[in-house]
C-alpha positions, -999 to 999 in steps of 0.1 A, spaced: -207 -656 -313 -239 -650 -303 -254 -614 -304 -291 -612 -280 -316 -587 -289 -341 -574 -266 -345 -547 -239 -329 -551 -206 -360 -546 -183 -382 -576 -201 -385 -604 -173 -388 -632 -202 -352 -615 -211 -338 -616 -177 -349 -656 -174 -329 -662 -211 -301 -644 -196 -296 -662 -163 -299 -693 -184 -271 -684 -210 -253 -673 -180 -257 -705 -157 -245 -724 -191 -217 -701 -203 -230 -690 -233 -215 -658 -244 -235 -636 -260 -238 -596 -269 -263 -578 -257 -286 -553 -280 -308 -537 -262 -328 -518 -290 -350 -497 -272 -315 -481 -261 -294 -487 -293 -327 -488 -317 -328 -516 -346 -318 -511 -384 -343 -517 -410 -316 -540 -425 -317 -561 -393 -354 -566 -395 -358 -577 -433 -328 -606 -424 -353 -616 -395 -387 -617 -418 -364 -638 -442 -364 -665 -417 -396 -654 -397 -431 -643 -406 -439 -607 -394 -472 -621 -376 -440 -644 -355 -417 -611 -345 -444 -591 -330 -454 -596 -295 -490 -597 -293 -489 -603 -255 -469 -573 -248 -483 -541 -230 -467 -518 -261 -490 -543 -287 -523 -541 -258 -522 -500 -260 -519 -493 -299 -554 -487 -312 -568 -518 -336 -568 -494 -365 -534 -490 -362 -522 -526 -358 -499 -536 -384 -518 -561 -415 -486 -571 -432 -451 -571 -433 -444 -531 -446 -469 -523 -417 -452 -547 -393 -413 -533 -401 -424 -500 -398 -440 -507 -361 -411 -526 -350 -388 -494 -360 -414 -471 -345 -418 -491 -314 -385 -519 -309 -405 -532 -280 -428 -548 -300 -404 -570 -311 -408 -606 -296 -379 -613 -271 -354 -624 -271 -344 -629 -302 -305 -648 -308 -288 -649 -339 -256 -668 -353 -242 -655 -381 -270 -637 -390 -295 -664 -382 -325 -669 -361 -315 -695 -332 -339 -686 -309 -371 -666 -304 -387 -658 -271 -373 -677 -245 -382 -719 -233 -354 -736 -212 -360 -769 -231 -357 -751 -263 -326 -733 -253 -311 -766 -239 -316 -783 -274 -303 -752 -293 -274 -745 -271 -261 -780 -265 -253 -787 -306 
């Protein structure tokens, strides 16, 4: 089972999920800017994932924090990601408590999902 975190209005999230739906891949949905995300949740992903790779720096919620504020390392990072979930680079699957995919690339998600 696959469990997809993200928020439900992110147009990069509504491609991923026409994909996984146009290829039958059931998922769960976690929308954490609805459910929020566990502190828990976030160290599991920097095991597998550098901070600097789970933000989105293209994202309107990174553009409109001041520089100063801008997270320098991973404590900085986890707390921003609690404080703000939609910072968090989406989607982001996971297996079993693994990272399968980050952000979403059709080729990517065709090799993944096809194993």
């Amino acid at each position: 089972m696959y469990t997809l975190y993200a928020i439900s209005n992110c147009d990069t999230v509504k491609k991923a999920r026409v994909w996984l739906a146009e290829h039958a891949i059931v998922y769960q949905f976690h929308d954490y800017k609805k459910s929020s995300i566990n502190q828990k949740t976030i160290d599991r992903w920097l095991t597998q994932k550098p901070w600097e790779e789970l933000v989105n720096r293209a994202g309107t919620t990174w553009k409109k924090i001041p520089d100063a504020d801008k997270p320098t390392n991973a404590v900085e990072a986890v707390v921003l990601m609690m404080e703000k979930p939609a910072v968090i680079r989406r989607p982001l699957i996971e297996s079993n408590e693994k990272i399968v995919a980050l952000g979403f690339n059709a080729a990517v998600y065709e090799e993944t999902f096809s194993r």
